[in-house]
N, CA, C and O atoms as a Maestro MAE file, in Angstrom:
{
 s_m_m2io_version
 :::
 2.0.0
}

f_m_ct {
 s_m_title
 :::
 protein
 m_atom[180] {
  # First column is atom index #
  i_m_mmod_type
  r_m_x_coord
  r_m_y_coord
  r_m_z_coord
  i_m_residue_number
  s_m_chain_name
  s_m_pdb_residue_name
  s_m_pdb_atom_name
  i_m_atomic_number
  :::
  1 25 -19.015 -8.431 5.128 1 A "UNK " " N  " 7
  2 3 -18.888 -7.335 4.210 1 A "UNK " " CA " 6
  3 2 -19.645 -6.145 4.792 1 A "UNK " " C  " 6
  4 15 -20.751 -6.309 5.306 1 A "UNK " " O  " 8
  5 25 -19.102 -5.030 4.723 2 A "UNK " " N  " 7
  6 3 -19.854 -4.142 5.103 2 A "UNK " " CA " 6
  7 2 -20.015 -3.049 3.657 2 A "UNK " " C  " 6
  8 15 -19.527 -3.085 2.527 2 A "UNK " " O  " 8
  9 25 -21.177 -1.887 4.530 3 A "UNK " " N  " 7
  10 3 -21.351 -0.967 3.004 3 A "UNK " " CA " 6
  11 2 -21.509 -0.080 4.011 3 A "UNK " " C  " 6
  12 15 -21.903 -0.275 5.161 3 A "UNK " " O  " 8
  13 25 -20.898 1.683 3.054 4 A "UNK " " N  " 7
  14 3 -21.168 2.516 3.696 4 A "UNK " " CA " 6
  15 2 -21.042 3.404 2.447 4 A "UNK " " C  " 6
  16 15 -20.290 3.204 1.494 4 A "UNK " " O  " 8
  17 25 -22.038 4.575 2.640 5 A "UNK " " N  " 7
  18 3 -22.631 5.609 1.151 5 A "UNK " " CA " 6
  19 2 -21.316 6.280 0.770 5 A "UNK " " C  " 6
  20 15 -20.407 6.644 1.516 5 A "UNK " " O  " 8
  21 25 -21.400 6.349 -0.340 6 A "UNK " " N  " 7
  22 3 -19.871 6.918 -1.075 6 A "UNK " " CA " 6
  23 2 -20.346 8.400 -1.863 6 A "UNK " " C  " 6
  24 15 -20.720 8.455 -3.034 6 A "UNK " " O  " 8
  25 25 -20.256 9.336 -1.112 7 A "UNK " " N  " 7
  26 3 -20.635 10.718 -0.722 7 A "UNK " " CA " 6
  27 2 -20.082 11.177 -2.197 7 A "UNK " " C  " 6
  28 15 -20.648 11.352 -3.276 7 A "UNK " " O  " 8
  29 25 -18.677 11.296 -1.744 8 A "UNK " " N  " 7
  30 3 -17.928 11.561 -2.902 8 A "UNK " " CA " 6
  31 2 -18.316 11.189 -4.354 8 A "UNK " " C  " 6
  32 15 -18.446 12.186 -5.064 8 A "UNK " " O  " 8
  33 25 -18.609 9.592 -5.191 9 A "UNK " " N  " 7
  34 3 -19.415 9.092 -5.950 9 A "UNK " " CA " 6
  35 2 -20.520 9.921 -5.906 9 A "UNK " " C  " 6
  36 15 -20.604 10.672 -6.878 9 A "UNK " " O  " 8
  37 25 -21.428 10.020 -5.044 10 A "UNK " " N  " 7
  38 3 -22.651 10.474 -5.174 10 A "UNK " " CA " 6
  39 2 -22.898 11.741 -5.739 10 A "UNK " " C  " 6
  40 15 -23.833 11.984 -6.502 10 A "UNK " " O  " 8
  41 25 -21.772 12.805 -5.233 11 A "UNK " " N  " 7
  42 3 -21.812 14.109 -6.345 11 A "UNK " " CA " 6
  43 2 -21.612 13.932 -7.495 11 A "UNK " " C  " 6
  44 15 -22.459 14.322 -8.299 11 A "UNK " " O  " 8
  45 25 -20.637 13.399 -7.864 12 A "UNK " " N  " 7
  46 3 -20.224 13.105 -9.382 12 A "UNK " " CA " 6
  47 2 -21.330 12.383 -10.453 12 A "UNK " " C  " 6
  48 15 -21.393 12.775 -11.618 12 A "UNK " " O  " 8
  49 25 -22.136 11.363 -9.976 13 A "UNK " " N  " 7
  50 3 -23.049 11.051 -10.082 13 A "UNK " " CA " 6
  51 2 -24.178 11.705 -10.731 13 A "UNK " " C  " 6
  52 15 -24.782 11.617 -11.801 13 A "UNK " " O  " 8
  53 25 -24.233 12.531 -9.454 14 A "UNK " " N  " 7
  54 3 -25.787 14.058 -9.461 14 A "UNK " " CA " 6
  55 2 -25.460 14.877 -10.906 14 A "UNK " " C  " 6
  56 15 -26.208 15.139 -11.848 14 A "UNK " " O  " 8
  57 25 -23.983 15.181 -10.676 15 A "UNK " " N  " 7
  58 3 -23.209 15.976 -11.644 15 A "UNK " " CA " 6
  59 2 -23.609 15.356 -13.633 15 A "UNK " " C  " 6
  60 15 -24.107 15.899 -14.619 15 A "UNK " " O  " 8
  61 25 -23.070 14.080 -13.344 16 A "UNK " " N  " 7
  62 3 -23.517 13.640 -14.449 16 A "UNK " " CA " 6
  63 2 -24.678 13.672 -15.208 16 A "UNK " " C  " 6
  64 15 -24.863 13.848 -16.412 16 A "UNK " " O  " 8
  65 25 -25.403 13.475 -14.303 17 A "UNK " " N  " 7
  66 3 -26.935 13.123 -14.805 17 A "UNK " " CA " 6
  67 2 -27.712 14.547 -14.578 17 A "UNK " " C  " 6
  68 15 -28.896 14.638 -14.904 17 A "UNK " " O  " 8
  69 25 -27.158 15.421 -14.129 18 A "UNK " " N  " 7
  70 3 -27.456 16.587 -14.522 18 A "UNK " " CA " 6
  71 2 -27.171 17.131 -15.956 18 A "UNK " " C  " 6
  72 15 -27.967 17.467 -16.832 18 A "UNK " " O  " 8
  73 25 -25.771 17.121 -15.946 19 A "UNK " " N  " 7
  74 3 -24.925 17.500 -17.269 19 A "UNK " " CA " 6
  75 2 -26.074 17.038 -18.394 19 A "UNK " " C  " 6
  76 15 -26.869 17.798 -18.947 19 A "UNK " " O  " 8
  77 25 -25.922 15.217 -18.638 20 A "UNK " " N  " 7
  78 3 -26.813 14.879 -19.683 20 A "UNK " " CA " 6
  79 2 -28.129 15.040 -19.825 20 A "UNK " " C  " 6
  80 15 -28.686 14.742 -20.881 20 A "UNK " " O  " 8
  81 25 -28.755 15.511 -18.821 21 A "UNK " " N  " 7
  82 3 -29.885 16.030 -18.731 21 A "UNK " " CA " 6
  83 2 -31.332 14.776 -19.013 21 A "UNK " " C  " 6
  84 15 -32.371 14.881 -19.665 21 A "UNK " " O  " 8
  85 25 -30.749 13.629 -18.160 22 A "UNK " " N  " 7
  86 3 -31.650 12.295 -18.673 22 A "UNK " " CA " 6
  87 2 -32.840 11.637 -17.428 22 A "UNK " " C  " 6
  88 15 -32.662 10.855 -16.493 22 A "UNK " " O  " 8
  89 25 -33.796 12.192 -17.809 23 A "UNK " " N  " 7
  90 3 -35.607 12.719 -17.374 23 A "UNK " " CA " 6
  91 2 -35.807 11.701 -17.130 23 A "UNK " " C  " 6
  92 15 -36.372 11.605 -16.041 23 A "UNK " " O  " 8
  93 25 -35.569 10.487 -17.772 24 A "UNK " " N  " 7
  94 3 -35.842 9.087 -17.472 24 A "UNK " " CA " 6
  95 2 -35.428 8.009 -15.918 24 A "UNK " " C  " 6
  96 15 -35.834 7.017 -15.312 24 A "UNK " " O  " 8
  97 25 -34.359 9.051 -15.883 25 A "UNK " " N  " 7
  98 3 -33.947 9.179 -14.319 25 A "UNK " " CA " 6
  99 2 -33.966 9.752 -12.854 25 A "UNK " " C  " 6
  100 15 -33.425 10.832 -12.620 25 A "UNK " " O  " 8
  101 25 -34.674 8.926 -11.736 26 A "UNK " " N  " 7
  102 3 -34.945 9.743 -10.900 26 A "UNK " " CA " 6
  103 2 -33.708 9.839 -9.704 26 A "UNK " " C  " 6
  104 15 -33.395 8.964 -8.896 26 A "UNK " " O  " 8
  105 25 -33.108 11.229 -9.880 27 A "UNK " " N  " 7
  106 3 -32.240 11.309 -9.265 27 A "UNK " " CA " 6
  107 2 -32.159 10.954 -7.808 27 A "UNK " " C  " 6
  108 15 -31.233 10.473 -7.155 27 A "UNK " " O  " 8
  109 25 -33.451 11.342 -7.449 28 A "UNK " " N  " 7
  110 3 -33.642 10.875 -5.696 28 A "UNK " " CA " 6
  111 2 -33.626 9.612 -5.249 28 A "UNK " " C  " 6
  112 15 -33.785 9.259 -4.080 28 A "UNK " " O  " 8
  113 25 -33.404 8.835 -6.320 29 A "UNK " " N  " 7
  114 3 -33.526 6.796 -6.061 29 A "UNK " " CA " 6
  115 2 -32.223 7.032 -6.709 29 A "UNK " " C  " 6
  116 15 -32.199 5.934 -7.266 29 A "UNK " " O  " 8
  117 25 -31.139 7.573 -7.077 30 A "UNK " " N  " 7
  118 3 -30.092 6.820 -7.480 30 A "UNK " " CA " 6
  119 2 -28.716 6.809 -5.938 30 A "UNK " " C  " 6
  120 15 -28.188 7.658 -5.221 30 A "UNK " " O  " 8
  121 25 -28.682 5.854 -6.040 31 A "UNK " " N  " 7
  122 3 -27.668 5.816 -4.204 31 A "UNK " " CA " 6
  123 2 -26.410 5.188 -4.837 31 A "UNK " " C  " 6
  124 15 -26.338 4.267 -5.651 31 A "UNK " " O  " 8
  125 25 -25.310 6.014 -4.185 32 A "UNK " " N  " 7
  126 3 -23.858 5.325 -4.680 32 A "UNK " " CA " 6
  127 2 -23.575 4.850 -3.313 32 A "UNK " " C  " 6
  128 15 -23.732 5.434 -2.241 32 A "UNK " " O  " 8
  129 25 -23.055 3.483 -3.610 33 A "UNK " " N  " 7
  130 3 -22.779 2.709 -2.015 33 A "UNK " " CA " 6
  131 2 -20.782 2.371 -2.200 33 A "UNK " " C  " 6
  132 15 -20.315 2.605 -3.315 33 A "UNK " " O  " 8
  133 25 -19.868 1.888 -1.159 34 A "UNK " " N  " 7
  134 3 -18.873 1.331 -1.094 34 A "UNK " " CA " 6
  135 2 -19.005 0.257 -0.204 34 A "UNK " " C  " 6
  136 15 -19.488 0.219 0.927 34 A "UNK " " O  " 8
  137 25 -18.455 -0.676 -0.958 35 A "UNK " " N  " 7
  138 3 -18.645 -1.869 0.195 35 A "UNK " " CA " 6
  139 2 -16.715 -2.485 0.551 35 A "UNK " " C  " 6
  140 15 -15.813 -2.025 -0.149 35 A "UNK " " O  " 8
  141 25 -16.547 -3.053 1.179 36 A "UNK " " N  " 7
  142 3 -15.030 -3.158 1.946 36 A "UNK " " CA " 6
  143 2 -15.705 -4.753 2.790 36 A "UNK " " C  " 6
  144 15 -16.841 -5.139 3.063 36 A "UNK " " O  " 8
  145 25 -14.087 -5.423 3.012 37 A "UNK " " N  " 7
  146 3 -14.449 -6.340 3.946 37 A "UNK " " CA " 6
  147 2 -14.835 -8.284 3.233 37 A "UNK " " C  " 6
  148 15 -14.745 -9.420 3.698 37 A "UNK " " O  " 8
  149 25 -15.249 -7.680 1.961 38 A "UNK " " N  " 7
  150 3 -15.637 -9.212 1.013 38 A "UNK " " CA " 6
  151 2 -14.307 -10.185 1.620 38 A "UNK " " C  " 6
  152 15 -13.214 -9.820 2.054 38 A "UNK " " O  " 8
  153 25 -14.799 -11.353 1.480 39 A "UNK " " N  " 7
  154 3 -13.447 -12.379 1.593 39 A "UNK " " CA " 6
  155 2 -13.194 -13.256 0.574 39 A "UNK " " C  " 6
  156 15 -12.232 -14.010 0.425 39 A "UNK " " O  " 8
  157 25 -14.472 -13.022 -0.336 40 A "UNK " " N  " 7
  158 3 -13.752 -13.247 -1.731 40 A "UNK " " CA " 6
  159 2 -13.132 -11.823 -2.433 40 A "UNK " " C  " 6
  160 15 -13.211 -10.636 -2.116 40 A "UNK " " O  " 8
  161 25 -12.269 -12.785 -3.899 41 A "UNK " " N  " 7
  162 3 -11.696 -11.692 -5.009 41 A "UNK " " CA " 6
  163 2 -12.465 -11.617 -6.209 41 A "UNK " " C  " 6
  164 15 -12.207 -12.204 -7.260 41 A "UNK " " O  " 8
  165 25 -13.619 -10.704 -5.938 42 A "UNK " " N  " 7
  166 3 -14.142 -10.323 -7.168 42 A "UNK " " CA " 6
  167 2 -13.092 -9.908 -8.338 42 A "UNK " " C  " 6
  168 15 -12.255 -9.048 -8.063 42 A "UNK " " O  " 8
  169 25 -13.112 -10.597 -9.873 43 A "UNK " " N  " 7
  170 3 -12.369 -10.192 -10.691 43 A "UNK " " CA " 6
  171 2 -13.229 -9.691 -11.934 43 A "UNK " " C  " 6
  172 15 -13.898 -10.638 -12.347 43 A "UNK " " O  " 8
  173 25 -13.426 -8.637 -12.605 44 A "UNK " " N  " 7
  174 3 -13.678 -7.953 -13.591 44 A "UNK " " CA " 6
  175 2 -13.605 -8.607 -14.673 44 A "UNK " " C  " 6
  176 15 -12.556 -9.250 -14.656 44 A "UNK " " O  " 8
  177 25 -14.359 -8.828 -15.900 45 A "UNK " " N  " 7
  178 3 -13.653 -10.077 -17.064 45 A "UNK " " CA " 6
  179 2 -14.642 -8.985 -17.999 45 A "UNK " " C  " 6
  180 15 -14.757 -9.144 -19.214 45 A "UNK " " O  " 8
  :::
 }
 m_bond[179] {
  # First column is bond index #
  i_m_from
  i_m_to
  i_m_order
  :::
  1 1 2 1
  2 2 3 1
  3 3 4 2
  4 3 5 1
  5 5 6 1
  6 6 7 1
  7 7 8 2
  8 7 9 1
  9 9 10 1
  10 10 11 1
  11 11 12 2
  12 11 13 1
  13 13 14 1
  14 14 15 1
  15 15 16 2
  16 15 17 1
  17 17 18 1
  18 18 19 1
  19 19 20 2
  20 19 21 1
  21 21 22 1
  22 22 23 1
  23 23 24 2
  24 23 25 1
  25 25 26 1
  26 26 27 1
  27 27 28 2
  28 27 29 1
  29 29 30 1
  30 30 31 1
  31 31 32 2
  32 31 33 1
  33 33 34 1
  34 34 35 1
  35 35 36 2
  36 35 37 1
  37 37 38 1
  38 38 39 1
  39 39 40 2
  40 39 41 1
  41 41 42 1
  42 42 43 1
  43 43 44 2
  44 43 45 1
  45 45 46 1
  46 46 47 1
  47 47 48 2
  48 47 49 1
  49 49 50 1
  50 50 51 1
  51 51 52 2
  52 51 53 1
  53 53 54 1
  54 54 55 1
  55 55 56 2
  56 55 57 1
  57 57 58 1
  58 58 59 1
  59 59 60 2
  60 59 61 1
  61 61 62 1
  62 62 63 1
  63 63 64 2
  64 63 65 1
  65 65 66 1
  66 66 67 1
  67 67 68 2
  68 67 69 1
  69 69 70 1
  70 70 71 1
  71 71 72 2
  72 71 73 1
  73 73 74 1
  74 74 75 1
  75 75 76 2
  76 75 77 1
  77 77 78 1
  78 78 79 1
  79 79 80 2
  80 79 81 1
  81 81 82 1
  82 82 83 1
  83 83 84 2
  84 83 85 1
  85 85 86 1
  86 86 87 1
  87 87 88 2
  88 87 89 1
  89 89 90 1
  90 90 91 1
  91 91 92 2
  92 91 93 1
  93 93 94 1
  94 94 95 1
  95 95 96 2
  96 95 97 1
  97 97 98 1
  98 98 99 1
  99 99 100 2
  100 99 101 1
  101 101 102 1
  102 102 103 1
  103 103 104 2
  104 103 105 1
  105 105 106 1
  106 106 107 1
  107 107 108 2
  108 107 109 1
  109 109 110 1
  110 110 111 1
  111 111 112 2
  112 111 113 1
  113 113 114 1
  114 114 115 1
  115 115 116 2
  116 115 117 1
  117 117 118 1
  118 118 119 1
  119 119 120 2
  120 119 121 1
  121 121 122 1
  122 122 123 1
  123 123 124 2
  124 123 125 1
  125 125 126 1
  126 126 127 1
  127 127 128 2
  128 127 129 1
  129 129 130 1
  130 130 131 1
  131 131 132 2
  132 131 133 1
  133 133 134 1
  134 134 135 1
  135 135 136 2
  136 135 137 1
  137 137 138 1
  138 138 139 1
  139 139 140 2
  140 139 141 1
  141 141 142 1
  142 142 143 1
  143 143 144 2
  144 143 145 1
  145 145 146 1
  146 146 147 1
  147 147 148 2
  148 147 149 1
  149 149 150 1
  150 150 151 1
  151 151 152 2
  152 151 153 1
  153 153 154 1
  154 154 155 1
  155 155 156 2
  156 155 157 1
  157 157 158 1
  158 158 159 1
  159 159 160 2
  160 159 161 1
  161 161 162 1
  162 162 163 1
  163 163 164 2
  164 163 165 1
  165 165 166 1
  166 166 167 1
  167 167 168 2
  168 167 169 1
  169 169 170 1
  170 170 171 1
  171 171 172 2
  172 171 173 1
  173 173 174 1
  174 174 175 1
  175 175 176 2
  176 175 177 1
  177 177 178 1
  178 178 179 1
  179 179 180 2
  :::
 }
}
């Protein structure tokens, strides 16, 4: 499996937690990752 930073996510992200304006959060520790490559099928339930 590999991971590589999901740039794109990561604005939207910033964006958000700007918008709501939530202090409790430190924006500089929040990291959006993509990962590709699993050889299992993660399923959502």
């Amino acid at each position: 499996m590999k991971f590589d930073r999901a740039h794109d996510i990561q604005v939207k992200v910033n964006r958000i937690l700007f918008i709501l304006d939530l202090p409790h959060i430190d924006r500089t520790r929040v990291v959006c990752m993509r990962s590709w490559g699993s050889k299992s099928n993660a399923i959502a339930r």
